[in-house]
C-alpha positions, -999 to 999 in steps of 0.1 A, spaced: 593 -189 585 572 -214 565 550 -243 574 562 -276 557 538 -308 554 563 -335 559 541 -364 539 559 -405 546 546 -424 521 555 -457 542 531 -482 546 556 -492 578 558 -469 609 590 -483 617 608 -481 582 637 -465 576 620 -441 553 596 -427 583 626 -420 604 647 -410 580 624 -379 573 612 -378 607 648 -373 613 651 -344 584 618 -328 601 642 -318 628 662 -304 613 636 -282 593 618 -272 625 655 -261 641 659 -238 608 625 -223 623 601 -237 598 564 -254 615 568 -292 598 531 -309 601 541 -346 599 515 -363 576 521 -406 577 500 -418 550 496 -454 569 475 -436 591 450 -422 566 420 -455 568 422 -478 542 386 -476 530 390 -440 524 421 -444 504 408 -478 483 378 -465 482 387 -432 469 365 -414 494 369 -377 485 346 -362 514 366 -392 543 373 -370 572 409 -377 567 411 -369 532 394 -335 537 423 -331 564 454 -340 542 439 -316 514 436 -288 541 466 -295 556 483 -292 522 467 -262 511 482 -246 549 515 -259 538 548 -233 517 567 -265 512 560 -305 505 585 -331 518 575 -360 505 592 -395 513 589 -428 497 606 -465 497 608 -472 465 590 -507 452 592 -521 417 610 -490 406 582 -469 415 572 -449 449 544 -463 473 509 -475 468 500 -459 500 510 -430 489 495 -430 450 463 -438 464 468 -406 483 479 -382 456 449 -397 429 430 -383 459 444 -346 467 426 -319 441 441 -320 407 465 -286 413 468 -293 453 509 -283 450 501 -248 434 526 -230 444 542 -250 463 582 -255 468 585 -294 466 613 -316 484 607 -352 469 626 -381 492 628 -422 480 652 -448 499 653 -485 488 677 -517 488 693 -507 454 710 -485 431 691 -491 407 663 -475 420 678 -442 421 661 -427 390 629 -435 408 621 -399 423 629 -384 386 610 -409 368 580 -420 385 574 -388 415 586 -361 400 562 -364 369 535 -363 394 541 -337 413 545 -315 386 514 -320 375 496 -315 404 512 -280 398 544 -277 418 560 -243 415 596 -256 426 604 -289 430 640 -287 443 667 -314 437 656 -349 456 675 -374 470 676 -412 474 694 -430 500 703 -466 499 690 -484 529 722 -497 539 730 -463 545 709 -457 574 709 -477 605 680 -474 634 695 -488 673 672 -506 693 670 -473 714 655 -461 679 677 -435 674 688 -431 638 724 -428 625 732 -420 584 762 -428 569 786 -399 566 778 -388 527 746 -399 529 743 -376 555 758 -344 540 740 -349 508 705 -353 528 719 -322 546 723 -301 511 692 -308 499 673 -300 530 689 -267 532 685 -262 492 646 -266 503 645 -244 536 662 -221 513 638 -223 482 610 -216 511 620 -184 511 619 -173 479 588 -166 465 575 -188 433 571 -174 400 539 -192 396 526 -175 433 537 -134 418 515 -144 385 484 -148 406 
């Protein structure tokens, strides 16, 4: 099957964003895909403020994109936008690093009125670093998804089967083979 990078744009390692997809990665790797979790909190900060192009860690997330068939990429959603974590990361990734790639764009937050976020502010973005198919995202409300204290994660019922479509509208779109890929 494919190999998916599975990119968190959390600055947090214990938000409900990082488990959410973390979560979603399972499922992926049970439909027989390799996911290659990528947690941009991890990436140092001097490379990413710095915009270090040649940081060890930088040259790693821009080959471990260009391994990857498929993007899932995963965001809380601030001021109506996606993370700085993980902006800093994408101004840092080569202009047309999603060339043919099938794209599953992700965004939780507090609010409704954040939902518009992943068509407004990511999906401009990752189009223009060249996408071939960015596939229908999805943003969950954080009241929707509840982490125990054993960590395990639970998602409310329809938040749940929606995550669940689009997942498997992506593991799908993975095997089909983009229009901008035959061109080459």
């Amino acid at each position: 099957m494919a190999t998916v990078l599975s990119v968190s744009g959390s600055p947090s390692a214990s938000s409900r964003t990082n488990r959410l997809l973390r979560h979603l990665d399972q499922r992926l790797t049970a439909q027989g895909h390799e996911v290659i979790p990528l947690d941009v909190r991890t990436v140092p900060a001097e490379a990413l403020l710095g915009a270090d192009f040649r940081h060890p860690a930088i040259v790693e997330a821009t080959e471990l994109l260009a391994r990857a068939d498929g993007v899932v990429v995963a965001t809380p959603v601030y001021k109506a936008s996606y993370s700085g974590v993980l902006k800093a990361l994408l101004d840092l990734l080569p202009q047309y690093a999603l060339t043919g790639k099938t794209v599953l764009p992700l965004a939780t937050g507090g609010s409704v009125a954040h939902v518009l976020a992943i068509d407004y502010a990511l999906r401009p973005v990752l189009n223009s670093m060249g996408a071939a198919h960015i596939v229908q995202g999805w943003f969950t409300l954080d009241k929707d998804i509840t982490v125990r204290e054993d960590g395990t994660l639970t998602v409310a019922p329809a938040a749940g089967e929606a995550l669940t479509q689009v997942v498997d509208h992506f593991s799908a779109a993975l095997g089909r083979v983009p229009l901008l890929a035959a061109a080459s």
